[in-house]
C-alpha distance (Angstrom), angle and dihedral (degrees) to the residues before:
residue distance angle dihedral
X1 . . .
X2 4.23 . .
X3 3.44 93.8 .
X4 4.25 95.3 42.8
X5 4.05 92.9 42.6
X6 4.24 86.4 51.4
X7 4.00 95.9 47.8
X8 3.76 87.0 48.5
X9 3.90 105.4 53.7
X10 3.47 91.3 103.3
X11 3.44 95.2 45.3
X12 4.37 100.1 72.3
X13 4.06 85.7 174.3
X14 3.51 101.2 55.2
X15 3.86 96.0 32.7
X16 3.92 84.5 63.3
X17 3.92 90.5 52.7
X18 3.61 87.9 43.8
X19 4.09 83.2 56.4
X20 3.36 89.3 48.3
X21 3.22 109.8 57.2
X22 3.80 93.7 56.5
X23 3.74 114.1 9.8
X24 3.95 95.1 -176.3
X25 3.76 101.4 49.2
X26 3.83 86.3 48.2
X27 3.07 94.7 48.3
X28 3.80 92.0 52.7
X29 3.62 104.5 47.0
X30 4.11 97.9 42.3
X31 3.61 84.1 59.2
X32 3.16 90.9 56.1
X33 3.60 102.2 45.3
X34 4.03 87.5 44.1
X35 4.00 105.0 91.6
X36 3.71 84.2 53.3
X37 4.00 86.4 50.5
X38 3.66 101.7 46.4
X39 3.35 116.6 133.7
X40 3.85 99.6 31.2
X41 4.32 106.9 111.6
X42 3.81 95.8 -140.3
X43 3.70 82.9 47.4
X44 3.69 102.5 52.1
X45 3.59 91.2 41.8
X46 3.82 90.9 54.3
X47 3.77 81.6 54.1
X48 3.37 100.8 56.9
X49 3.96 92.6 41.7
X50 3.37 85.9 59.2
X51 4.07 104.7 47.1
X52 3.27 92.1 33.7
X53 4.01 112.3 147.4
X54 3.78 112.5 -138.5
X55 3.61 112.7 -138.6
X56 3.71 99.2 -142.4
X57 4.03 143.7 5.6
X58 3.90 108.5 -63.5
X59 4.38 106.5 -128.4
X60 3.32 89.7 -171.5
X61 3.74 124.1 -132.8
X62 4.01 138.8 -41.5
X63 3.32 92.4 -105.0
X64 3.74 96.3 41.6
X65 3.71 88.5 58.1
X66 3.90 83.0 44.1
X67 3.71 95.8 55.5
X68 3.54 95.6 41.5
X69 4.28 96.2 55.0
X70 3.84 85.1 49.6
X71 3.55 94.3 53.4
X72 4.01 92.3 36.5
X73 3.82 86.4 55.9
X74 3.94 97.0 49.6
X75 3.84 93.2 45.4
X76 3.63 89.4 50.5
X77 4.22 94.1 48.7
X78 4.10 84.0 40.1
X79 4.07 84.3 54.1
X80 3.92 90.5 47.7
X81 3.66 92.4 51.3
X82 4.08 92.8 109.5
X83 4.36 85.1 50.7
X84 3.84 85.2 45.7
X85 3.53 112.8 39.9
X86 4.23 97.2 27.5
X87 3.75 95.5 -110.5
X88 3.81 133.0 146.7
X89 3.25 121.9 -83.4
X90 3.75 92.1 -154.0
X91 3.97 93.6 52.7
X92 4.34 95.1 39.3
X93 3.13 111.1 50.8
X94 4.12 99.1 35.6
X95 3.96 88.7 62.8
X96 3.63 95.0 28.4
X97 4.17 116.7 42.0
X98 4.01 85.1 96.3
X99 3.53 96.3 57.4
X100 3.62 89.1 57.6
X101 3.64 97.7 60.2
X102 3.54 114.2 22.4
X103 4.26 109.9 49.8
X104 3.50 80.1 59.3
X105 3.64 102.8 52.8
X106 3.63 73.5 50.3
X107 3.97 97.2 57.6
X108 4.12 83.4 45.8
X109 3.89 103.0 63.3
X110 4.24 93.5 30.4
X111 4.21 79.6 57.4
X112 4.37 88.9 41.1
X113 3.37 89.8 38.9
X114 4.17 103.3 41.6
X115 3.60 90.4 -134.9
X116 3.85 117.9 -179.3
X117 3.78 116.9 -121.0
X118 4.10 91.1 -117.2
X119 4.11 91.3 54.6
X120 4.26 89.6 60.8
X121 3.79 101.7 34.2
X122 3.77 92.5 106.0
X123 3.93 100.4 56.7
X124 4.03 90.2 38.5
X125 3.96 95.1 45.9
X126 4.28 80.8 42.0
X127 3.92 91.3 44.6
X128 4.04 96.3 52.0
X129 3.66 97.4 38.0
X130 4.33 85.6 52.3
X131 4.10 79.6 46.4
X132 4.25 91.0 55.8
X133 3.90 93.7 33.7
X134 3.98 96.4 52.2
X135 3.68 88.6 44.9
X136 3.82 98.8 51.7
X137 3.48 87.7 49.3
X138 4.25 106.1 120.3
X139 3.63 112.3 -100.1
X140 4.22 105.4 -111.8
X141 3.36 118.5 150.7
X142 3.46 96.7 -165.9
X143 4.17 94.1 50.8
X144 3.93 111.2 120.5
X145 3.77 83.1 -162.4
X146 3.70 94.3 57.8
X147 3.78 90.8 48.9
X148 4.01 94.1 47.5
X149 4.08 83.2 48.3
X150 3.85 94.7 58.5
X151 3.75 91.5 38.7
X152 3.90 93.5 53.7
X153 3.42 105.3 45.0
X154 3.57 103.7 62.6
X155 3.67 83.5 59.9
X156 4.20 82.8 49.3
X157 3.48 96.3 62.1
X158 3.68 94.0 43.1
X159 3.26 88.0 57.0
X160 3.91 83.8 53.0
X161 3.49 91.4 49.4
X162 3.60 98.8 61.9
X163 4.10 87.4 48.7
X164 3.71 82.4 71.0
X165 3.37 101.3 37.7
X166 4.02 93.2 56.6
X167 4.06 81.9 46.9
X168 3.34 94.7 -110.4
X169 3.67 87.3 -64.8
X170 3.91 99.3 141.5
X171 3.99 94.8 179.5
X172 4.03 102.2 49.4
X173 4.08 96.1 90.1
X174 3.31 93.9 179.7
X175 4.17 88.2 70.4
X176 4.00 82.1 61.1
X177 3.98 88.5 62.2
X178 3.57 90.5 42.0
X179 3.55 86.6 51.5
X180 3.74 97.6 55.2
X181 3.54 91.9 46.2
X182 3.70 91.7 56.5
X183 4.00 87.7 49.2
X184 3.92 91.3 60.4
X185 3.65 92.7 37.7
X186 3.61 96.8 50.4
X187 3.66 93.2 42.8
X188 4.03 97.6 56.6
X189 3.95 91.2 45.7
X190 3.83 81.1 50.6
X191 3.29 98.8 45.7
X192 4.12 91.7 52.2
X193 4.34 84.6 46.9
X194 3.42 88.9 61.1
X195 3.61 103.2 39.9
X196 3.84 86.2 48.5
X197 3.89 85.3 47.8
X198 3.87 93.1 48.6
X199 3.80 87.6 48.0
X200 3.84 98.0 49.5
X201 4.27 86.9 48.8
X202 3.58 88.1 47.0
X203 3.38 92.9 56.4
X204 4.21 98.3 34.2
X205 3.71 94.2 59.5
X206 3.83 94.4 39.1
X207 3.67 87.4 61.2
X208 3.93 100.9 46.4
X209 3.95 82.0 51.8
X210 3.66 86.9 56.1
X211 3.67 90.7 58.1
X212 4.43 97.5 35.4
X213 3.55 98.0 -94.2
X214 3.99 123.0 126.2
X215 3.80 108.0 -160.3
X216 4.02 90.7 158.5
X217 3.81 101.4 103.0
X218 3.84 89.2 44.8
X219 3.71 100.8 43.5
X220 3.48 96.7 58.5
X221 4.07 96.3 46.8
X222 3.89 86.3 50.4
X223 3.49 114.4 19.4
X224 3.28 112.1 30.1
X225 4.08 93.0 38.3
X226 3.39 94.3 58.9
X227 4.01 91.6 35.6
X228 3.77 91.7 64.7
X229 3.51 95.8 34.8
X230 4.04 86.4 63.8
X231 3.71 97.2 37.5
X232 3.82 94.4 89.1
X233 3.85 89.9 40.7
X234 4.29 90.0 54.1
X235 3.49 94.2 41.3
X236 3.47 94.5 54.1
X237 3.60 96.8 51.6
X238 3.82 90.9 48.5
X239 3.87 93.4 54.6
X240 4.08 87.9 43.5
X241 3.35 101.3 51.5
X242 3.71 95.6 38.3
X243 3.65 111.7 38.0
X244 4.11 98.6 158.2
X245 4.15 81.0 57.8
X246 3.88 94.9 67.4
X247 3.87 112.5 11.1
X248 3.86 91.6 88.0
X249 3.64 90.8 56.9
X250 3.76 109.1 64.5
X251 4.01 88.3 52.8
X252 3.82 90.6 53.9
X253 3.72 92.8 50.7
X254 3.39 90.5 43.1
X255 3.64 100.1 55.1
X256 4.10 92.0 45.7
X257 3.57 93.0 51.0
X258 3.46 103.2 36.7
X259 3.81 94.2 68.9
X260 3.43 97.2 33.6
X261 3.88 90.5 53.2
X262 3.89 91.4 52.2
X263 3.90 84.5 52.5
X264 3.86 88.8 58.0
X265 3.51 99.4 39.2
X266 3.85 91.1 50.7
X267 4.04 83.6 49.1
X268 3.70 97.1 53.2
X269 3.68 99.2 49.9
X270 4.16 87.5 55.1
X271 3.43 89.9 43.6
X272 4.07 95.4 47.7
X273 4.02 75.1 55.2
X274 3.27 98.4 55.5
X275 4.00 99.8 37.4
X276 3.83 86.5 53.7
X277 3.94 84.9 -129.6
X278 4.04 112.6 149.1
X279 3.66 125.2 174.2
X280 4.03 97.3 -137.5
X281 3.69 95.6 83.3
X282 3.96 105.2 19.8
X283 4.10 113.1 66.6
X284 3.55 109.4 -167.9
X285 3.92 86.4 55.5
X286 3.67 91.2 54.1
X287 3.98 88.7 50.8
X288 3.71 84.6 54.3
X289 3.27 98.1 41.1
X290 3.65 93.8 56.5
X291 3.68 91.0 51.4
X292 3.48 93.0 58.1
X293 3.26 88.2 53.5
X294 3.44 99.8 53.8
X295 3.70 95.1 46.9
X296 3.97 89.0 52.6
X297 4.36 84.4 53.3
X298 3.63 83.8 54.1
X299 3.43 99.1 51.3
X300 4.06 88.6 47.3
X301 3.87 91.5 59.2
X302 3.79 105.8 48.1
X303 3.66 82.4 39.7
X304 3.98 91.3 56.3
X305 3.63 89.7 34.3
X306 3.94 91.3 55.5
X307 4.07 100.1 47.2
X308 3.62 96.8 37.1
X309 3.40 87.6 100.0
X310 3.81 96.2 62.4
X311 3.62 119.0 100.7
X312 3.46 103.3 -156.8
X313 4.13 125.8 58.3
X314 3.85 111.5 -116.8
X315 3.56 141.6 165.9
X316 3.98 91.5 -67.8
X317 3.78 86.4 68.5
X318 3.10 100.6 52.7
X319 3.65 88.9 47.1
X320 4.15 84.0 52.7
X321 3.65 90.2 51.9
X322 3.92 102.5 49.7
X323 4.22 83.5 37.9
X324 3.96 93.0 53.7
X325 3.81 89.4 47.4
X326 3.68 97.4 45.0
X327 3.43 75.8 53.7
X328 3.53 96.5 64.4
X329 3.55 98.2 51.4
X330 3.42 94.2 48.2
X331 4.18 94.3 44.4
X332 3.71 83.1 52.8
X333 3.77 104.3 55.3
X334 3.92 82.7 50.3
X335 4.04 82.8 48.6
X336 3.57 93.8 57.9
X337 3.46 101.3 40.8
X338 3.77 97.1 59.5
X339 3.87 88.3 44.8
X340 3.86 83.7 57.5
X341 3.47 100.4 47.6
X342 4.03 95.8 47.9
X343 4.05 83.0 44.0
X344 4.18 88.1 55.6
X345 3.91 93.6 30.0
X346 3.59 119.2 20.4
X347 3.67 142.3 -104.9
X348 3.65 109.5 -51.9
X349 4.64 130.9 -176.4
X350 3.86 77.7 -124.5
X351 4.12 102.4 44.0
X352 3.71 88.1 35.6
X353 3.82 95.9 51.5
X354 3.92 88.5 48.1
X355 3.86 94.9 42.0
X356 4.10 87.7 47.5
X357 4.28 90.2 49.6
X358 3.63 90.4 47.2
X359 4.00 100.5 56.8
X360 3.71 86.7 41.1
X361 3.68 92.5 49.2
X362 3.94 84.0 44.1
X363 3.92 101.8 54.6
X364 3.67 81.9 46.1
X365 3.82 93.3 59.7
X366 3.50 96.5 47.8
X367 3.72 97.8 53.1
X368 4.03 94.7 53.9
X369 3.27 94.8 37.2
X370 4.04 85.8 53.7
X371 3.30 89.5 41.2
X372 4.46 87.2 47.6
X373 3.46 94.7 56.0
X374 3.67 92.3 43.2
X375 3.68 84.2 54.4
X376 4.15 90.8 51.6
X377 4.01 97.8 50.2
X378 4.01 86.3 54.7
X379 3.76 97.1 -109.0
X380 3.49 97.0 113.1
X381 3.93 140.9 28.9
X382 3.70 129.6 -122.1
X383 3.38 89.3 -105.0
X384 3.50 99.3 67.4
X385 3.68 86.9 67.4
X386 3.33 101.1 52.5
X387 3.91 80.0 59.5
X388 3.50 105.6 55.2
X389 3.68 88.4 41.5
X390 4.11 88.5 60.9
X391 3.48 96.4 41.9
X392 3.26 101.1 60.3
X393 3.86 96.4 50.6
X394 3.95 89.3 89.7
X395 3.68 88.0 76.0
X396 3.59 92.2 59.1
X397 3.86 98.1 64.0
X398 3.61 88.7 37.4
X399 4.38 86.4 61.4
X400 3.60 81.9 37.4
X401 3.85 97.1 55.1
X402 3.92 88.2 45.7
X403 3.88 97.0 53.3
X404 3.67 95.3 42.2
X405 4.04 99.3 40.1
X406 3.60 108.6 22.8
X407 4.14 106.0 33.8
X408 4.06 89.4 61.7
X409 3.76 85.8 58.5
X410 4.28 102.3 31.2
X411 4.21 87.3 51.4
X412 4.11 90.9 43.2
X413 3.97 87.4 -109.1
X414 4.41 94.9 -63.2
């Protein structure tokens, strides 16, 4: 990006594109570059563009606002489709709870981003044939494959989502890492709308008690339907339109809880010791075992995603590199015990799903934590990581894809 942003300087047009095809590494290098710079007038205005301040909290524009009570209004009716249309609860919103959230993230960033109908045909052709497929799917309550479906394809269309956000653009890595930035932004200004929503109803239908009236039952069909439906929608707009709000966030979080989990982590693996718990012979630990791990994998992206940026290794690193490899050890006890129980039981939708996650999740591990300690003995950067982290996501929603469209049909839908 040094090298493209210099042999550009005199080129104002196609420094902007340059910008605009990825804001954050831009941003990055050319301040970099910019004591070396100083002086030149389409430089220093560059810089100023760049670190400008804002003055206040971006809303966004009328149309924005527009777009976004439209497509509050038609996730909420698409979320009151069991009320409306007399079907189960228990068979709706299972299959469907993605739709309502995701194809219109989608409809946001192919409006932000002007995208031409031919650039997002794939993940909306994908996205309504998952819709027909996971609704044709025979009713069982009882089929493990039915369960792994509607627990998989949520992470399918996120997947999808983040085809659009990158525009399609399946090469540009760096619009992965934005993309996982924007996940852990969006979901802390989320998480404060809804606690600010929960809050406000608290207090709303405490205060028509106080005066006799019960507004519970129709609250939550109206209010709080549609309120959560446009959550993700709001929160997305406020971390779009103001990035300098947010982006210090993540890496804050991340650098509390990274430690802290390692702590834990370290913790629980004495104390399974000492407990004499194992996961080979006991199945609801294994389930929560794997959780845990999961949640610690999640932590270890957004983490990378967040100090990739940094040029120089510090003590959040390190803390990466003994966090990855922890890890390890614990992603292979979990490993091992699923190979055990298939050895002593048989292959399973369930053990199969949760062996198949596990070596994913495990070649994953290995490669950033190469690429980690790579990063620590000074023959790498941080960026690297943040590289092999993103490239490797493709595998995900290919394991994804399997469980949720082929397993119905290997295991004869049980």
């Amino acid at each position: 990006m040094n090298e493209q942003i210099l042999s550009l300087l005199d080129q104002p047009a196609e420094l902007e594109k340059l910008y605009r095809k990825n804001k954050t590494a831009f941003t990055r290098s050319f301040t970099e570059l910019y004591p070396s710079l100083k002086g030149n007038p389409l430089a220093d205005a560059w810089y100023e563009r760049l670190h400008f301040e804002s003055e206040g909290i971006q809303w966004g524009s009328k149309g924005d606002w527009q777009f976004i009570g439209l497509a509050a209004l038609l996730a909420g009716t698409l979320a009151k489709f069991p009320a409306l249309f007399d079907i189960k609860d228990e068979f709706f919103y299972p299959r469907n709870l993605g739709f309502v959230v995701f194809p219109f993230l989608y409809a946001y960033f192919i409006r932000k981003n002007k995208l031409p109908l031919s650039a997002v045909l794939v993940p909306l052709i994908t996205t309504l044939l998952a819709a027909c497929y996971i609704n044709l799917l025979p009713e069982a309550e009882t089929s493990d494959t039915l369960i792994l479906a509607c627990i998989h394809l949520p992470l399918f269309l996120w997947g999808m989502l983040g085809f659009v956000y990158s525009s399609t653009n399946l090469k540009d890595l760096s619009k992965r890492l934005s993309y996982l930035n924007y996940n852990g932004e969006t979901i802390i200004v989320g998480g404060i709308l809804i606690l600010a929503g929960g809050l406000l109803s608290g207090i709303t239908i405490g205060l028509f008690d106080l005066i006799g009236l019960d507004i519970t039952e129709v609250y939550f069909q109206y209010i709080v339907v549609y309120g959560l439906a446009a959550a993700p929608l709001l929160a997305t707009l406020i971390t779009e339109t103001n990035p300098e709000l947010v982006n210090k966030v993540p890496p804050i979080v991340a650098k509390i809880f990274s430690p802290l989990v390692l702590v834990m982590l370290l913790s629980y693996l004495v104390a399974i010791v000492y407990a004499g718990k194992d996961p080979y012979n006991d199945r609801d630990f294994l389930l929560l075992f794997n959780i845990l791990l999961i949640g610690v994998m999640a932590l270890i992206f957004f983490s990378v995603a967040e100090s990739y940026t940094e040029k120089k290794v510090g003590y959040m690193t390190w803390i990466l590199v003994f966090l990855s490899l922890t890890t390890l050890l614990v992603n292979g006890i979990a490993l091992s015990a699923i190979a055990f129980r298939i050895s002593e039981w048989g292959i399973t939708p369930n053990r199969l799903a949760v062996l198949g996650v596990n070596l994913v999740m495990l070649v994953h591990l290995v490669l950033v934590s190469r690429q980690l300690i790579q990063t620590v003995r000074g023959k790498s950067e941080l960026e690297a990581v943040g590289l092999t982290l993103v490239r490797y996501l493709p595998i995900y929603l290919l394991w994804t894809a399997i469980v949720c469209f082929l397993f119905p049909v290997l295991f004869g839908f049980e």
